[in-house]
N, C-alpha and C positions, 0 to 999 in steps of 0.2 A: 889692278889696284891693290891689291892684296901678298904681291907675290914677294914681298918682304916678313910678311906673318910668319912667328915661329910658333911651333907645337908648346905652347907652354902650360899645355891643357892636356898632354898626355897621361899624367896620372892621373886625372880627373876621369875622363874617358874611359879609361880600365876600369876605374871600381868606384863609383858613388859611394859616400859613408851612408847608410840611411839609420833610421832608429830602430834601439831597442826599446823592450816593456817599457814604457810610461812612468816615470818614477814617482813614487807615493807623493799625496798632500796636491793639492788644488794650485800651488803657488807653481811645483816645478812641472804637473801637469800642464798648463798655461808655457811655461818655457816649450816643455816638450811639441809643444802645437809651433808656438812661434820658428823655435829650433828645425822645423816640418819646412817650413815657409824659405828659410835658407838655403836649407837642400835643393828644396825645388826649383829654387833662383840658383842656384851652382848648377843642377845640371840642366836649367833652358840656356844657362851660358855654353858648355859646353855643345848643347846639341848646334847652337848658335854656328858655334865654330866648328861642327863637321860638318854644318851645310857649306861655309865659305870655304871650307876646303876639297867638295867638289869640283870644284872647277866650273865656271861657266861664261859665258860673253856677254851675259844679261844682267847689265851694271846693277838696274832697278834692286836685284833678285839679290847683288851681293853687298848693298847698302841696307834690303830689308833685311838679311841674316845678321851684319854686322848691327844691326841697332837692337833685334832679338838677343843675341847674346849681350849685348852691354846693359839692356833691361833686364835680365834675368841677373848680373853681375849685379846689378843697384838693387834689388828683390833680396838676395843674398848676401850683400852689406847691410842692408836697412833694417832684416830683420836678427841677423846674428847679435849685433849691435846690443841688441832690445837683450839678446841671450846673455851678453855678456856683461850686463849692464848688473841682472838681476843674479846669474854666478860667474863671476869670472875665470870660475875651476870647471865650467861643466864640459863635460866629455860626450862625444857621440860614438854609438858604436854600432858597428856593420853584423847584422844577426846571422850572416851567410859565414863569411869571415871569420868575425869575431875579431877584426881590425877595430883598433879604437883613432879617434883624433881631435882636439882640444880645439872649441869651438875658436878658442885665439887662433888656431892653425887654418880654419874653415875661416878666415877671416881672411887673413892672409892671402891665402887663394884664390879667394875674390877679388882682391884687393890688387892683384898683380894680374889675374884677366880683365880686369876695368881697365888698367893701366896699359899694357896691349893692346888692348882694341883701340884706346883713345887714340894712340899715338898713331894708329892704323887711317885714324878720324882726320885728326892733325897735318899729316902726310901729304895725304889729299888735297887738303885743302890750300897748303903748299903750294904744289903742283895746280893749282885753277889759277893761283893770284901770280905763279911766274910766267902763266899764257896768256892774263890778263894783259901783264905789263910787257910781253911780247907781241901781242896783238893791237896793244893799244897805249903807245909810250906814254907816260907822265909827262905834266908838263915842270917848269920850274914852280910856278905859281900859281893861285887857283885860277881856272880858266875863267873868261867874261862869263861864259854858258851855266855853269855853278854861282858866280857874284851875282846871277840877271834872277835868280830862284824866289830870295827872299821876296823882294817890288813885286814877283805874279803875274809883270807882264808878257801876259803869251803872246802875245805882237813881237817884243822885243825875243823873245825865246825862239820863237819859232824863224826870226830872220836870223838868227846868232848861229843856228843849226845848220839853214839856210847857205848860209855864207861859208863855216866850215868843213860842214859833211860830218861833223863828229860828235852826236849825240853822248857818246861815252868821254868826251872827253876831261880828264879829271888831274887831280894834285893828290899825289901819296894815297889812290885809288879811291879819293873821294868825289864821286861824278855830279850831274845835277839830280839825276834820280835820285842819292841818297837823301839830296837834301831835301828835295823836295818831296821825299817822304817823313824824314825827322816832322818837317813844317806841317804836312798832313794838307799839303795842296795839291789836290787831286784832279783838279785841272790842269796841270803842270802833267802829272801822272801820266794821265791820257793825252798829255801831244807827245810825251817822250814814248808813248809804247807807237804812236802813230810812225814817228822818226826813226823807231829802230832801234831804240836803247836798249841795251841786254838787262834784265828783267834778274837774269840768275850773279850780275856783281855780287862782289864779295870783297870784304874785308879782312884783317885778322880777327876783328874785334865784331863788326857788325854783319846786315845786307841790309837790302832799301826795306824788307818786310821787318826785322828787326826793330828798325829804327821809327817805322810808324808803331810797333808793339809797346816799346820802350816808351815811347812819348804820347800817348792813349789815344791813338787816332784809328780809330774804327775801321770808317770809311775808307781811307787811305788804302788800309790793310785789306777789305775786301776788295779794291780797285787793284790793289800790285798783285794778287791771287790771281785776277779774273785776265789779268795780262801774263800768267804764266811765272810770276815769282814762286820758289820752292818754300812753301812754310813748315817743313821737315829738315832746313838745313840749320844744323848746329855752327856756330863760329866757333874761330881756333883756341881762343883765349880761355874760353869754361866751359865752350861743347856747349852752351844754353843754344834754345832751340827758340824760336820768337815767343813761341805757347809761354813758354817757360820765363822770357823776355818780360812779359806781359802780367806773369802773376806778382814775379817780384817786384814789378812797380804796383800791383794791383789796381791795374784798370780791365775791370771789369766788362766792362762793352767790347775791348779787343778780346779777351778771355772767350767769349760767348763768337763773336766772329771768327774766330780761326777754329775753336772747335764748330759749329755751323757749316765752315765750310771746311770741314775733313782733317782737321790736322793728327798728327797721332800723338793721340795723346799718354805713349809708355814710353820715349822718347827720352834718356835718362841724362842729367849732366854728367861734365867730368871726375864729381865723385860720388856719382850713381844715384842722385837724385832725380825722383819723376816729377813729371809736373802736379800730382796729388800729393807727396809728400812736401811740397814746396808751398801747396793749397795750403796745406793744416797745418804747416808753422808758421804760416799768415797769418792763423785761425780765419781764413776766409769760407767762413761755413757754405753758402750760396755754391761755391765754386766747389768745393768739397764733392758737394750733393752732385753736382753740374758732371766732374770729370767720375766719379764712382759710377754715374746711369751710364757713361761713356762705353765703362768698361765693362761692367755687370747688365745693364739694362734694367730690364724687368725685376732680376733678382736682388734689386736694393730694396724693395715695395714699392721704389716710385712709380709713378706713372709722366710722362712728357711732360706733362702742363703742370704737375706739380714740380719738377726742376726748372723749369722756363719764368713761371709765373714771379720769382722774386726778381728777377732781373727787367719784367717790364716786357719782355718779349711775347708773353703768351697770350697779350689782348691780341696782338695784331694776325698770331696765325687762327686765334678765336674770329674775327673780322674776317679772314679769307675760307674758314670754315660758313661762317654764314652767309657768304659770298656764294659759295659754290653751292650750297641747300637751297639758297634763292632758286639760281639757276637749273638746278635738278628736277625743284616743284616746278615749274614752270615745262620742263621738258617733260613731266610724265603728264602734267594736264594739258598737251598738247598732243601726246599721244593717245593718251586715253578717249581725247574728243574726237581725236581723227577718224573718219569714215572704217580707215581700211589701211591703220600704217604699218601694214607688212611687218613679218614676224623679224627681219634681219634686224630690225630697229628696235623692236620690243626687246629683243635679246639685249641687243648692246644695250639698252637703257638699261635692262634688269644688274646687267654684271657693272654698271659704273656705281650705279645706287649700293650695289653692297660692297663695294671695294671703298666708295666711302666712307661708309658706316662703318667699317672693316677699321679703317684708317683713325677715323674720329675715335671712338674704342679704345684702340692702344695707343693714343694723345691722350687718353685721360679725360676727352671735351663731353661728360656725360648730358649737358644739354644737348648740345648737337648729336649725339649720337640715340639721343630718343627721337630728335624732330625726323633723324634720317630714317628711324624704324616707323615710324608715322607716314615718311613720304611713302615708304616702298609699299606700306600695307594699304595704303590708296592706291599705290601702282598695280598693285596684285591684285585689286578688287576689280577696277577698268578694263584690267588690260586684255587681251583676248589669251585665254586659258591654253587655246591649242599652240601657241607658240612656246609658250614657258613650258610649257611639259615635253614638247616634242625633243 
């Protein structure tokens, strides 16, 4: 994949500019910090790219370095920027050295390892949609199987498929999957993953996860997931990644779905935008809070249920917390009434009751997370003592 990449990170590699002493006054101390933040984005780009340049057969391994480096390259656009913004003369200089270099220059350099790696992005992508349309000719015209999407009927979808054998069948790589994800008909979804539809299509422009992100369908989006769609793959046109898809239209509900169900969220466009930076020129505060516990966790102050709770999400995993407390008090007064329930049982109760409570805790849920210290100290009080000690 990669073995067109030229070294255009060798002087980077040699020598990091890092800083000198702190320059007086609160204004370019603040730069000096931001100016911190750059560097640090130049060299995860670079380490980026001496990992792809081991060598390896483990595609996974050289798609995750290639997106590390192009995140650190957006880290190091996004904050030089801020440097240049506030002096456009300021200089960094190497304290080992005593190399200096003109944060316009540290710009630069980023600005041409983003531009490498994309093209490295681009490439690729290339090469998927010319085995696409080798594996699966186009036809002149949209095929019936894509016209049959909008109507919904799976009778008629399922015998169109039926009749031709060609669940992928498409016009200028547009199948019924896409559309029928655009549409956000997820019934459609599930007969095409039944029939065999390739789940990883692509476009120059979109994929079927894109296109449910792009037009706020939630559901959709958790259904082409759970059938194996890649919600990490950027398209050729801006490198946006569905996440990313999803903020710029600002729908919310998919935002919350695709990070829920894993996406990555450092993931940068083609000109080194994250999906956080893309949050807060939204000003989508919710979202803001949502992708920063992503990446820091704990160390925002939030806790889960206070990032979840604006979006509506955090009654319902509140409801399966008290779901599962039901059923806990229920198991320890079934134990503790029991004649003689052998200690293998008393254990495993003991260790589910605090991984609970473990769980509730760092959710944030401090109701649940007293009723669960309530249950265990009834459990402790019944239970037969030589087990738990033993």
């Amino acid at each position: 994949m990669f073995s067109h990449f030229r070294c255009f990170c060798a002087s980077i590699l040699g020598s990091l500019l890092v800083l000198a002493a702190p320059h007086p006054g609160a204004l370019a101390q603040h730069i000096d910090f931001v100016a911190i933040d750059a560097l640090t984005g130049l060299e995860q780009m670079t380490d980026g790219v001496a990992m792809m340049k081991v060598g390896t057969s483990n595609s996974d391994y050289e798609i995750e370095s290639l997106q590390y480096a192009r995140a650190g390259a957006g880290k190091a656009l996004t904050a030089i920027e801020v440097v240049l913004a506030k002096n456009p003369d300021y200089v960094v200089k190497d304290p080992l050295t005593g190399e200096t270099a003109k944060a316009a220059d540290i710009k630069s350099q980023a600005a041409a390892g983003l531009e490498e790696l994309n093209e490295i992005l681009r490439t690729d992508l290339k090469k998927q949609l010319a085995a696409q349309e080798s594996k699966n000719l186009g036809e002149a015209d949209f095929p019936k199987l894509v016209q049959l999407v909008p109507g919904g009927d799976l009778n008629a979808i399922r015998a169109e498929i039926d009749r031709t054998g060609r669940p992928d069948a498409h016009y200028q790589n547009q199948t019924a999957l896409l559309e029928a994800a655009k549409r956000g008909k997820t019934g459609i979804i599930d007969l095409l993953a039944e029939k065999g539809a390739d789940f990883d299509w692509v476009t120059w422009t979109s994929s079927p996860l894109s296109e449910a992100a792009k037009n706020g369908h939630a559901d959709a989006a958790r259904r082409l997931i759970k059938h194996g769609a890649d919600f990490d793959r950027p398209n050729g046109k801006n490198l946006n990644t569905p996440l990313i898809d999803a903020i710029q239209k600002e729908h919310e509900d998919v935002i919350l779905a695709l990070v829920e169900e894993g996406a990555d969220v450092t993931i940068v466009d083609w000109r080194g935008s994250s999906p956080l930076d893309w949050a807060r020129h939204k000003k989508m505060n919710k979202v803001v809070r949502l992708l920063e516990f992503e990446l820091k966790g704990k160390k925002t102050g939030y806790t889960a249920y206070e990032v979840l709770k604006p979006f509506g999400a955090a009654s319902q995993i509140l409801q399966r917390n008290n779901r599962e407390l039901a059923e806990m008090e229920k198991a320890v007064s079934s134990v503790n009434n029991a004649p003689d329930p052998g200690c293998t049982q008393t254990r495993k109760l003991d260790k589910d009751i605090k991984e609970i409570a473990g769980r509730l805790e760092t959710f944030g849920d401090k109701g649940g997370a007293a009723q669960a210290d309530r249950i265990y100290k009834a459990f402790v009080k019944g239970a037969k003592q030589a087990c738990l000690n033993g």
